[in-house]
N, C-alpha and C positions, 0 to 999 in steps of 0.2 A: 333817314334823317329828314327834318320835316324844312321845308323852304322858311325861307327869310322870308317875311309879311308883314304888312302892316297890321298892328294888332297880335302880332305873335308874340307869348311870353317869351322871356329872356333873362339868361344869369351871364355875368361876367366873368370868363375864368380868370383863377388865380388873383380875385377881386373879391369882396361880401357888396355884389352891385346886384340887386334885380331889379327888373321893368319889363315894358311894353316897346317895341317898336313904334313910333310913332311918325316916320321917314325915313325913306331910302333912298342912296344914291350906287352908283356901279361899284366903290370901295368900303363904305360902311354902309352905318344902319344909326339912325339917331334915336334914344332909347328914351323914356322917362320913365326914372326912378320909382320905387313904392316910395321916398319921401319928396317926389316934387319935383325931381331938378332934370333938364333936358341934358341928357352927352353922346356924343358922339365915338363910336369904338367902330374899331375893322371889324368885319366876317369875322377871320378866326379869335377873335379874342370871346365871339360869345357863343353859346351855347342857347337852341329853343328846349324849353319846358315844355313839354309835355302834360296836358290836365292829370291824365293817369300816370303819372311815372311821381315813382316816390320821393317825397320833399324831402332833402338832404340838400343845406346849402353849403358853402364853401367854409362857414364860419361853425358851422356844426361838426363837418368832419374834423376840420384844427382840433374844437375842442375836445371830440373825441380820442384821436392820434393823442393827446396832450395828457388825457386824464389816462391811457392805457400806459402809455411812459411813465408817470408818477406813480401807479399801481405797478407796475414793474420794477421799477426803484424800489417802494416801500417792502415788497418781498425778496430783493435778493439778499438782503443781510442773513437772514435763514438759512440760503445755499451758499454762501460764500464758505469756501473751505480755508481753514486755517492757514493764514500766512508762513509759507517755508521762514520767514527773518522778521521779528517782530518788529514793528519802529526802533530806529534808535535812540536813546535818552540825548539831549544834545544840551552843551553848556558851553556858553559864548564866555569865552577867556578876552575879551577887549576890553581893557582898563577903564574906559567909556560908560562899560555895562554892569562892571562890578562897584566903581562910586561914582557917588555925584560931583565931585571934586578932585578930580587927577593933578589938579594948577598943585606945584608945591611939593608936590611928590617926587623923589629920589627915586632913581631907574630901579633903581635896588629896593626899594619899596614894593613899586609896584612889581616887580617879579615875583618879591614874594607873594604879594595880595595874588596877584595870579596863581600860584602852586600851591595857597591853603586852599583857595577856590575848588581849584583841580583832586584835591586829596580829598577833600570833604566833597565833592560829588563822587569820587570812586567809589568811596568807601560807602556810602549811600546807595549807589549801585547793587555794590555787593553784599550790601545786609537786605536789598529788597529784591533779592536775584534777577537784577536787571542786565539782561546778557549784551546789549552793546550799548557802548557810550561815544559822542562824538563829541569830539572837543573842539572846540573850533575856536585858534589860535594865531592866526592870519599868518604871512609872508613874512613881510618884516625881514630882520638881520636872520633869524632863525633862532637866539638866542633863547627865546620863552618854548619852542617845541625841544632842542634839545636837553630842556630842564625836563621837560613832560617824560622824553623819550629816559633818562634816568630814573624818574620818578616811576612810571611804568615796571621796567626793568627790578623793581624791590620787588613785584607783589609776586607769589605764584598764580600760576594757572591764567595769565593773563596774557592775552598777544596783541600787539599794538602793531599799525600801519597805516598810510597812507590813508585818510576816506575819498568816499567816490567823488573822483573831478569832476563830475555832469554838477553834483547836486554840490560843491562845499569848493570848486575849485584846489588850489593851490595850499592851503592855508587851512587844514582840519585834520586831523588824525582820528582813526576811531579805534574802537579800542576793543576788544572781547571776551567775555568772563566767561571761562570755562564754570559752568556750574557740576558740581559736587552733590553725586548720590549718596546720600546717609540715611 
C-alpha cells in the first residue's frame, strides 16, 4: 500500500470523489477534486491510485453491478418454470365499484347488483377456463357472502372457500373451477 503524500492520487471510497492530496494533518488528508474543490476526508475513507493500476472508478463499477442486474432480469422470463397456481381472476363485489351511484339504492337492490356481478364473472370464468376466481366481498354482516356461498353451491365441479388472509384478509372467498377433459 503506497503512503499518503502530498501529491498522491486518490479516490474516495463509497463516494464518485477523485483528486490529489494536497495537505496533511495526523487524522486526514485535504484532497482537491478533478473538478476544483478542496475536502477534507479521514485515512480510511480513501484510497491511493496507483499510475499503473486499472482505472475503474466507483461510478463505473455501480454502473456495471446495475447493467448485469437488468440483463439478468431481461433473461429470466425464459427460465421461469411455469407457475404450480396461475393468478387468480379477481372481482371486487363493493357496491362503490360496481355503480357510480349507490345514494338511492334499496339493500335489496344492491344485493342483487352484487350476485348478477358475481354470476356473470363465474360464468365468464368458466367459458374462458379460468381456474380460480376471487371474489372479494368485504366483512360486513356477512349477508352478501352467504348469497355467494348459495350461489356457488348451484354449479358443479366447483369448490369455494375462504381466500388467502395475508393477501384478501377477512372479506374474499375464492373460488375453483375444476376444468373438464373432453
Amino acid at each position: 500500500m503506497k503512503k499518503f503524500e502530498i501529491g498522491a492520487k486518490v479516490e474516495v471510497l463509497d463516494e464518485a470523489i477523485k483528486g490529489y492530496i494536497i495537505a496533511l494533518n495526523q487524522l486526514s488528508a485535504t484532497i482537491r477534486t478533478i473538478d476544483g474543490f478542496d475536502m477534507e476526508f479521514p485515512f480510511d475513507e480513501l484510497l491511493v491510485i496507483k499510475d499503473d493500476s486499472l482505472k475503474v472508478s466507483n461510478i463505473d463499477v455501480y454502473h456495471a453491478l446495475s447493467e448485469k442486474q437488468s440483463t439478468e432480469k431481461k433473461r429470466s422470463f425464459a427460465k421461469k418454470k411455469k407457475e404450480k397456481y396461475s393468478p387468480a381472476m379477481e372481482v371486487d363485489l363493493h357496491i362503490e365499484k360496481l355503480t357510480n351511484t349507490p345514494k338511492g339504492m334499496a339493500n335489496f337492490d344492491m344485493l342483487n347488483l352484487q350476485l348478477d356481478t358475481a354470476r356473470r364473472q363465474l360464468e365468464f370464468a368458466i367459458s374462458k377456463r379460468i381456474q380460480r376466481v376471487v371474489f372479494i366481498h368485504g366483512v360486513g354482516e356477512g349477508v352478501l357472502r352467504s348469497e355467494l356461498y348459495t350461489l356457488f353451491s348451484r354449479y358443479d365441479g366447483i369448490r369455494y372457500y375462504d381466500a388467502n388472509y395475508r393477501e384478501y384478509g377477512l372479506g374474499a372467498t375464492e373460488v375453483y373451477i375444476q376444468q373438464s377433459t373432453l
